[in-house]
Steps between C-alpha positions, in 0.01 A plus 500: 500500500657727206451448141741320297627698225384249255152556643523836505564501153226279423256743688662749305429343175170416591393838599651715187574233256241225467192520325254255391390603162530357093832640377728397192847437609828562336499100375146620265310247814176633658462450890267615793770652681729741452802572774674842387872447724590858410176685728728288780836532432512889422355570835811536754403208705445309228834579336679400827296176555574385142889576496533303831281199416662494152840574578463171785317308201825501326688249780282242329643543200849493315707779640448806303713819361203721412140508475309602230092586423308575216386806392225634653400247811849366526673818538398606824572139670865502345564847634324408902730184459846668418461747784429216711775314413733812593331557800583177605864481388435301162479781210331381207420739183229468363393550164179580256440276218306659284185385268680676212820697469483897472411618201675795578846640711677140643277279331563226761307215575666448847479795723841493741650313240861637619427218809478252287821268399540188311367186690367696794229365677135634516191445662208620293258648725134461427145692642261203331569184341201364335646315141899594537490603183628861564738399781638259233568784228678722769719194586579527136585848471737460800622182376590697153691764714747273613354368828363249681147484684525219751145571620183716526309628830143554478300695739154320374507142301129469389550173489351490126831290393774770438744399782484120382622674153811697618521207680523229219721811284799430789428781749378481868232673599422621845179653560345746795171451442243338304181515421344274777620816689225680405222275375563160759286269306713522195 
């Protein structure tokens, strides 16, 4: 019997982007694992696994006219998921949100920002969700641009209460993986 692609990915993840060791995360919290989604999804398998699992992720959600990650995890997801989606007949740009504009040429905050229109929908795309605090402040930038995110995609929830908070801030969240992926007894 062949692998899923959903288990190949988590094989995948397991292999170059789990490890169990004390880390601060981006939300200031200390944990005993650390999963790093961008050893996986700059490899060329892992890039194709995560635009098709995303990409289908997005039927359970409001029907979407881009996608968009954060800079630096994000970015790679929202570009495997737009060539998906014109692959399969359903182009979606994606765009970049950035942490802080350019200091310098452009200046943007929104990389692809010529996509963008007012009221489009757009599905933030996420590598980790642990609080939802910095999926929350990208929804805001693209919020302030003129669109609207109707939901975020996660590769890995950690299950550490960050979906229940983009949750309870109006946004459905559908998630890959989570952390009971890669430690069971979680």
């Amino acid at each position: 019997m062949s692998k899923t692609e959903r288990e190949r990915l988590v094989e995948l993840l397991r292999e170059r982007s789990f490890e169990r060791k004390r880390v601060v995360l981006a939300s200031g919290r200390e944990s005993d694992f650390f999963i790093d989604c961008k050893q996986t999804a700059l490899t060329a398998e892992g890039h194709f696994l995560l635009g098709a699992l995303m990409f289908d992720a997005l039927d359970g959600l409001p029907r979407c006219d881009a996608v968009a990650g954060v800079e630096l995890g994000g970015c790679p997801l929202a570009s495997a998921v737009s060539l998906t989606s014109f692959v399969r007949g359903r182009p979606l740009p994606a765009l970049y949100v950035r942490k802080e504009a350019k200091d310098h040429g452009s200046k943007r905050l929104i990389e692809g920002d010529r996509a963008l229109v007012p009221g489009m929908a757009v599905v933030m795309l996420e590598d980790v969700i642990t609080t939802g605090g910095s999926t929350l402040k990208a929804v805001d930038k693209i919020t302030a641009a003129g669109a609207r995110v109707v939901g975020v995609v996660a590769i890995v929830d950690r299950l550490e209460g960050g979906a229940e908070t983009i949750r309870a801030a109006g946004l459905p969240v559908v998630a890959i993986c989570t952390r009971r992926d890669f430690i069971p007894d979680a």
